[in-house]
KEKE-3310 file (N, C-alpha, C; in steps of 0.2 Angstrom, whole numbers, plus 5000, padded with zeros to 4 digits):
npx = (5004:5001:5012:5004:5009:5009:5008:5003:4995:4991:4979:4984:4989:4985:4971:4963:4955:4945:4942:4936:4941:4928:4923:4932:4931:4919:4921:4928:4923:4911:4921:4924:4910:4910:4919:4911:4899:4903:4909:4897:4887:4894:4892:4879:4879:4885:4877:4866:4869:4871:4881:4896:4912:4917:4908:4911:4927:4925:4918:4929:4941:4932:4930:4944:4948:4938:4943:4953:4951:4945:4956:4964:4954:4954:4967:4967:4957:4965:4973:4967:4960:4969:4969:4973:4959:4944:4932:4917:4911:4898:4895:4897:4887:4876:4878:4879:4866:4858:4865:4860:4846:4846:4848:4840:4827:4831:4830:4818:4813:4818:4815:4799:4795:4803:4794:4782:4784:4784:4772:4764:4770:4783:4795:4808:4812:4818:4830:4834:4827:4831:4844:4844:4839:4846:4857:4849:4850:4865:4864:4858:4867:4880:4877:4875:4889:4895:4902:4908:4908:4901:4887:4892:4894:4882:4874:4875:4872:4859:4852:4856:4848:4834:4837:4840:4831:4818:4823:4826:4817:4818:4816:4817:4827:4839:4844:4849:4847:4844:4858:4869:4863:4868:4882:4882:4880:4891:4902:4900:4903:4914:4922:4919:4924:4938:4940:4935:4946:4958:4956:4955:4966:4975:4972:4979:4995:5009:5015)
npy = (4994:5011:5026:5039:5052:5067:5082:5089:5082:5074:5068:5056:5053:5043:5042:5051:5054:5049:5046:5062:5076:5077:5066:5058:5063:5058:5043:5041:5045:5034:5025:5024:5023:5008:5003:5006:4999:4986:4983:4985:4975:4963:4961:4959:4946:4940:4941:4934:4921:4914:4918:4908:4898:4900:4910:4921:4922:4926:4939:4945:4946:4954:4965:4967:4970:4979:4993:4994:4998:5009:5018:5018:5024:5038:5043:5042:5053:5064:5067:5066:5080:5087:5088:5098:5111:5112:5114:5109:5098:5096:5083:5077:5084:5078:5065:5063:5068:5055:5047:5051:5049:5035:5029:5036:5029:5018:5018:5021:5010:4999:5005:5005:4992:4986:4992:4986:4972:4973:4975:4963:4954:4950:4949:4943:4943:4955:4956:4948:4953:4967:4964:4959:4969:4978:4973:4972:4986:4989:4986:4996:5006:4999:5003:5016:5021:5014:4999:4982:4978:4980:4974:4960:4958:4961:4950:4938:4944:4946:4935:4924:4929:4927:4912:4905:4913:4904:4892:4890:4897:4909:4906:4912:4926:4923:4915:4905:4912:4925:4924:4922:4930:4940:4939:4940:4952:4957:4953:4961:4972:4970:4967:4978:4988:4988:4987:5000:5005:5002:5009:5021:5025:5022:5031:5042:5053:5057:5075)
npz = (5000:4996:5003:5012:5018:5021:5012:4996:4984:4970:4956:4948:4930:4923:4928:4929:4919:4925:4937:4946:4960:4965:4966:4970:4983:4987:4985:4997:5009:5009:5009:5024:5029:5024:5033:5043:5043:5042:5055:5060:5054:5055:5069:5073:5067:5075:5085:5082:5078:5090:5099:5097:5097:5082:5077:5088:5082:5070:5071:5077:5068:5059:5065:5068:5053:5050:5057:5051:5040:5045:5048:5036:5027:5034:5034:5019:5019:5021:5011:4999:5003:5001:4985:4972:4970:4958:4948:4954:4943:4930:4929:4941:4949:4945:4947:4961:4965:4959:4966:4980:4979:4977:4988:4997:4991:4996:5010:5013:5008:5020:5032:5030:5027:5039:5048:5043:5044:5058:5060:5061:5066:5067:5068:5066:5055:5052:5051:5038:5027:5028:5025:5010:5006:5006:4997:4986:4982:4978:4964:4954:4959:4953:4943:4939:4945:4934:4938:4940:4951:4959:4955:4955:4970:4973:4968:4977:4989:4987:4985:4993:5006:5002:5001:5012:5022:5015:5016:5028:5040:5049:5066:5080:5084:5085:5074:5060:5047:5050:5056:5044:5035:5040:5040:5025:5022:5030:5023:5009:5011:5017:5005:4994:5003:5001:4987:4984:4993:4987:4975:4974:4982:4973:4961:4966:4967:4972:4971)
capx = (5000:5008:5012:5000:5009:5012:5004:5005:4998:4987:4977:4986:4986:4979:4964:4961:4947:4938:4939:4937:4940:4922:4922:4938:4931:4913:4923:4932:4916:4911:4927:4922:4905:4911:4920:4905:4895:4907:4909:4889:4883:4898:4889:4871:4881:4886:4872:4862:4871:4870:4889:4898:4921:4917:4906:4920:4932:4923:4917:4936:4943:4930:4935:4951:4947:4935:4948:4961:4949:4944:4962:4968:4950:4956:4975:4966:4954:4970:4978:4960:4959:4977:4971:4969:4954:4942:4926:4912:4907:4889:4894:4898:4881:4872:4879:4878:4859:4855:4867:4855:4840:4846:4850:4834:4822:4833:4830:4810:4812:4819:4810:4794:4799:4803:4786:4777:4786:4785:4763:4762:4776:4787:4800:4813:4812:4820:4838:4838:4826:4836:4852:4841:4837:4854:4860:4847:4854:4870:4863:4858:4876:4884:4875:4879:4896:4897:4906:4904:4912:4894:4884:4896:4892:4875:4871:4875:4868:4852:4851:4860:4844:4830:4837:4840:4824:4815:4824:4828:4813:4819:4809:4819:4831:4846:4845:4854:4844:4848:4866:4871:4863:4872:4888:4883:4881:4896:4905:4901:4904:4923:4924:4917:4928:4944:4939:4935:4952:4962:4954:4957:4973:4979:4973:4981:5000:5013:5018)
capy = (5000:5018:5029:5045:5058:5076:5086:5090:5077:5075:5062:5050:5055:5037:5041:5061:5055:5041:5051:5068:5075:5079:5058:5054:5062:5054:5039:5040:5044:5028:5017:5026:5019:5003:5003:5006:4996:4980:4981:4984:4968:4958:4961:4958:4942:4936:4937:4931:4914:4912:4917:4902:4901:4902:4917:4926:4924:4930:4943:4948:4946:4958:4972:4972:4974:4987:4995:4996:5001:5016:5020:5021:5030:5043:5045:5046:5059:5072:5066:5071:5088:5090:5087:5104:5114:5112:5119:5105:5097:5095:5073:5074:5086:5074:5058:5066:5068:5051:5042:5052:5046:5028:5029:5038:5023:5014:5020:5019:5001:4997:5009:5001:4984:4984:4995:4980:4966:4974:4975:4957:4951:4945:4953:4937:4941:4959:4956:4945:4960:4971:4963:4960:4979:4982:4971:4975:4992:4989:4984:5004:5009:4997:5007:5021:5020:5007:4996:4978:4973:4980:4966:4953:4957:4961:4943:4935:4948:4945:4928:4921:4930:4922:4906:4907:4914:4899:4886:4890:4900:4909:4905:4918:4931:4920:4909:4903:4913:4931:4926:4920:4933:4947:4939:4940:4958:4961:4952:4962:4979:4971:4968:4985:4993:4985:4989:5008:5008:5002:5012:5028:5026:5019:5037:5048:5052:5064:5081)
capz = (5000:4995:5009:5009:5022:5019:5007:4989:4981:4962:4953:4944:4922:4920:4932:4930:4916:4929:4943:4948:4966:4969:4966:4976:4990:4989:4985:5003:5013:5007:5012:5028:5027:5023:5039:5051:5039:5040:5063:5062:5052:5061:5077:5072:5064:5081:5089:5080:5077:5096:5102:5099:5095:5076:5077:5090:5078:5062:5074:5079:5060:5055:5071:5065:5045:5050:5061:5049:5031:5047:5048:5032:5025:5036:5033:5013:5017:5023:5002:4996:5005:4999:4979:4969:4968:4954:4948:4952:4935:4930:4930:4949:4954:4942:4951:4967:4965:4958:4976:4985:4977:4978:4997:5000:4991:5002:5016:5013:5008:5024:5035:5027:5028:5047:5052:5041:5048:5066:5063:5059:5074:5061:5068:5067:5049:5049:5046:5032:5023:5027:5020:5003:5003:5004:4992:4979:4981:4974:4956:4953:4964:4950:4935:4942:4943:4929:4943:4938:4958:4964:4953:4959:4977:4975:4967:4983:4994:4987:4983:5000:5012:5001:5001:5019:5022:5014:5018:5037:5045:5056:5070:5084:5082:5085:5069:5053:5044:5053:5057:5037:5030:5042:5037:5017:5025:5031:5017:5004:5014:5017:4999:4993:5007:4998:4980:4986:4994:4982:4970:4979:4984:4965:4961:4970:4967:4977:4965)
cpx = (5004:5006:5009:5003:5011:5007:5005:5003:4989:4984:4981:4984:4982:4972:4964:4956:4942:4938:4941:4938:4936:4921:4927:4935:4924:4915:4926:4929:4913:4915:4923:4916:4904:4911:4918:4902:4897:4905:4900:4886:4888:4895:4883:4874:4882:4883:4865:4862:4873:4878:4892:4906:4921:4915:4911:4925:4932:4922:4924:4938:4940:4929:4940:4952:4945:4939:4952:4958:4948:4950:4963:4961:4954:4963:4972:4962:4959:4973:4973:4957:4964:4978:4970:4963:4952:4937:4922:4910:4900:4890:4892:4891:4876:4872:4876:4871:4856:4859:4863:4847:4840:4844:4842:4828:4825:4830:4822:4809:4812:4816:4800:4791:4796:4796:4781:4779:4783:4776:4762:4767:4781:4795:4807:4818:4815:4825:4840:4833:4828:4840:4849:4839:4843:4858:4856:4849:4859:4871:4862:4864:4880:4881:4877:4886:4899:4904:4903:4906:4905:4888:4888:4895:4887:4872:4869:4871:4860:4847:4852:4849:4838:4831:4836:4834:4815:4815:4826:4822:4816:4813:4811:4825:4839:4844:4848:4852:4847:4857:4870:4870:4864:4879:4888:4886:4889:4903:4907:4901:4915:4925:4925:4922:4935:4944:4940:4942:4956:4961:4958:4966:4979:4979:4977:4990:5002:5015:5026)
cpy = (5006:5021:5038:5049:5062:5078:5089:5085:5079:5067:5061:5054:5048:5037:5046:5057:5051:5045:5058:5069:5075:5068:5055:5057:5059:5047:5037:5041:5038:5021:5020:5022:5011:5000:5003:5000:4986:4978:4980:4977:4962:4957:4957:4948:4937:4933:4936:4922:4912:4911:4909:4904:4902:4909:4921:4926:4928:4939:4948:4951:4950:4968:4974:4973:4983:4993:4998:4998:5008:5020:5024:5026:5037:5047:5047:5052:5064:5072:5069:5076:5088:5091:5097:5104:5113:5112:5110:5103:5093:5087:5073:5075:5078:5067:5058:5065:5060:5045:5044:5050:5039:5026:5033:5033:5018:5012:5021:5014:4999:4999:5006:4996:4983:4986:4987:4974:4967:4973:4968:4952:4946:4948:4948:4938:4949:4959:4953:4948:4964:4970:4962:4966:4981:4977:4972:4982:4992:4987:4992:5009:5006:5001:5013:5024:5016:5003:4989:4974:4974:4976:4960:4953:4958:4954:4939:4936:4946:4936:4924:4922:4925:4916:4902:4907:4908:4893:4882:4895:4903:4912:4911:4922:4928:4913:4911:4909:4922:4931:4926:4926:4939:4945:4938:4949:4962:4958:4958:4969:4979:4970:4975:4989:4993:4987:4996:5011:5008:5006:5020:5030:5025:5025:5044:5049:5058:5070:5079)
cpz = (5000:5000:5006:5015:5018:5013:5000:4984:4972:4959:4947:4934:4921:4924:4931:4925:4919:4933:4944:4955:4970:4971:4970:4983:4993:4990:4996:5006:5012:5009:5021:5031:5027:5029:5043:5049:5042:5049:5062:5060:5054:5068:5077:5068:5070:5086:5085:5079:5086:5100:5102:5096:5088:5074:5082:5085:5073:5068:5073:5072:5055:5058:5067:5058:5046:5052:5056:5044:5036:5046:5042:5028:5028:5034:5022:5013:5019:5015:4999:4996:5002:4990:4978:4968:4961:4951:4948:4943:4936:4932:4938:4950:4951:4947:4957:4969:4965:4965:4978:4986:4979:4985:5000:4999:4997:5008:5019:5013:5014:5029:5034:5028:5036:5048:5048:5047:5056:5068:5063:5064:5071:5063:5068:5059:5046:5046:5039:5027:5022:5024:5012:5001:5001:4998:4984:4976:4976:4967:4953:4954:4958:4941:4935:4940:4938:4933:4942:4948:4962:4962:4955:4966:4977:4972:4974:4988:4995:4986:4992:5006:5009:5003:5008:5024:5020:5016:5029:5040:5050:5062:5079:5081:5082:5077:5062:5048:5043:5052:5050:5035:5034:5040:5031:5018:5025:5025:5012:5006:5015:5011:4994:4996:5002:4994:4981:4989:4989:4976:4971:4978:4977:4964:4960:4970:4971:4968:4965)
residu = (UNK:UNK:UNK:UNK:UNK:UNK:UNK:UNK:UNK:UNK:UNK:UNK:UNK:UNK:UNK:UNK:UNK:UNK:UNK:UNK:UNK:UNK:UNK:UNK:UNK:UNK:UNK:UNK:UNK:UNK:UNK:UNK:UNK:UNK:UNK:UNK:UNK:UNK:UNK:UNK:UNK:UNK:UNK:UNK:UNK:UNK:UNK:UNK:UNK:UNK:UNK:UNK:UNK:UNK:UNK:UNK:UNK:UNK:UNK:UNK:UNK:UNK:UNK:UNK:UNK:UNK:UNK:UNK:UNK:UNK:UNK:UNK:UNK:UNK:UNK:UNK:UNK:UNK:UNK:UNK:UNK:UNK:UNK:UNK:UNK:UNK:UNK:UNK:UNK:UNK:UNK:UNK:UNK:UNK:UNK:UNK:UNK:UNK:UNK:UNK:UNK:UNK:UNK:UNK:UNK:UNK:UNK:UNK:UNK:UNK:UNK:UNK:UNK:UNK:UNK:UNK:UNK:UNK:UNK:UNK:UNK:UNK:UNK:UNK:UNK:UNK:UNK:UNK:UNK:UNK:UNK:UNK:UNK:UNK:UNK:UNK:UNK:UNK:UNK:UNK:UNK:UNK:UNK:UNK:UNK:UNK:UNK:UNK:UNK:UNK:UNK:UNK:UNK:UNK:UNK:UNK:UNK:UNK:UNK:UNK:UNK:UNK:UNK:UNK:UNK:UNK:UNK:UNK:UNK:UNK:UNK:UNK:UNK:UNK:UNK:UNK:UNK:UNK:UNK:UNK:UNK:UNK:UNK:UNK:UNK:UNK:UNK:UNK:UNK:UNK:UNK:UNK:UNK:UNK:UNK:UNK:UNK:UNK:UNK:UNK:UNK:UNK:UNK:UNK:UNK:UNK:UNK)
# end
């Protein structure tokens, strides 16, 4: 991984046409994102599958991912304040608009979702809807960004809970069904995170 201190630094000639700096710093709130994203669905992973030494492990091994994409997000958000100035362009506001759109159906779906599930006392059955809200998501996120790593993670994301969901019942909040499909969850937030770093950090060079 290239070392980002000090300041001075420029996007890459082989990336200045793929990303802009309005994009590398949305891109970096995002690894950020990843990183809450990743500890969060590891938790709801652990106890869901009823604490046992498999799930502490995966739990930990996703602590200290999360931990270390917050890290380095941060040390790149000081390289990405550091790029030059540059007149917003009409692509970014545009993208900008249609993330905010996507993240707000989202955030209906789910919000929606739970209030149903919660009237009918289904409530065994939020997590592995949630995690299909969010991985339907990343089919619009991969059009968007014409990103094909965001259809490669959302296949699973959304395939994994149905399957789960039909075949496993979940009959309390500790089951297969909740625990799998919070660790499809936090998978494809540590894959996502990785891709976003890497990307970022390729980027971004010293003057």
């Amino acid at each position: 991984m290239r070392k980002l201190k000090g300041v001075g630094y420029e996007v890459s000639k082989e990336c200045k046409r793929k990303y802009t700096r309005a994009a590398l710093k949305n891109m970096n709130i995002s690894i950020l994102m990843m990183a809450f994203f990743t500890i969060f669905w590891a938790n709801f992973m652990m106890i869901s599958l009823a604490p046992n030494i498999l799930a502490i492990i995966g739990f930990a091994l996703f602590a200290i991912y999360s931990a270390w994409l917050a890290f380095m997000g941060v040390k790149l958000k000081r390289a990405v304040a550091a790029l030059p100035d540059e007149p917003k362009q009409e692509h970014d506001a545009r993208t900008e608009k249609r993330w905010s759109l996507i993240f707000t159906i989202q955030g209906i779906a789910i919000g929606g979702s739970c209030a149903l599930l919660g009237v009918f006392s289904l409530y065994n059955y939020i997590i592995p809807v949630i995690v299909l809200i969010i991985g339907l998501h990343y089919f619009p996120l991969g059009l968007l960004y014409h990103t094909p790593i965001h259809f490669i993670v959302g296949v699973p994301v959304v395939l994994l809970p149905i399957f789960l969901t039909i075949f496993f019942p979940p009959s309390d909040f500790s089951s297969v069904a909740g625990g799998f499909s919070s660790l499809a969850g936090a998978c494809s937030t540590t894959v996502l995170g990785a891709y976003m770093l890497a990307s970022v950090t390729s980027a971004i060079v010293k003057k």
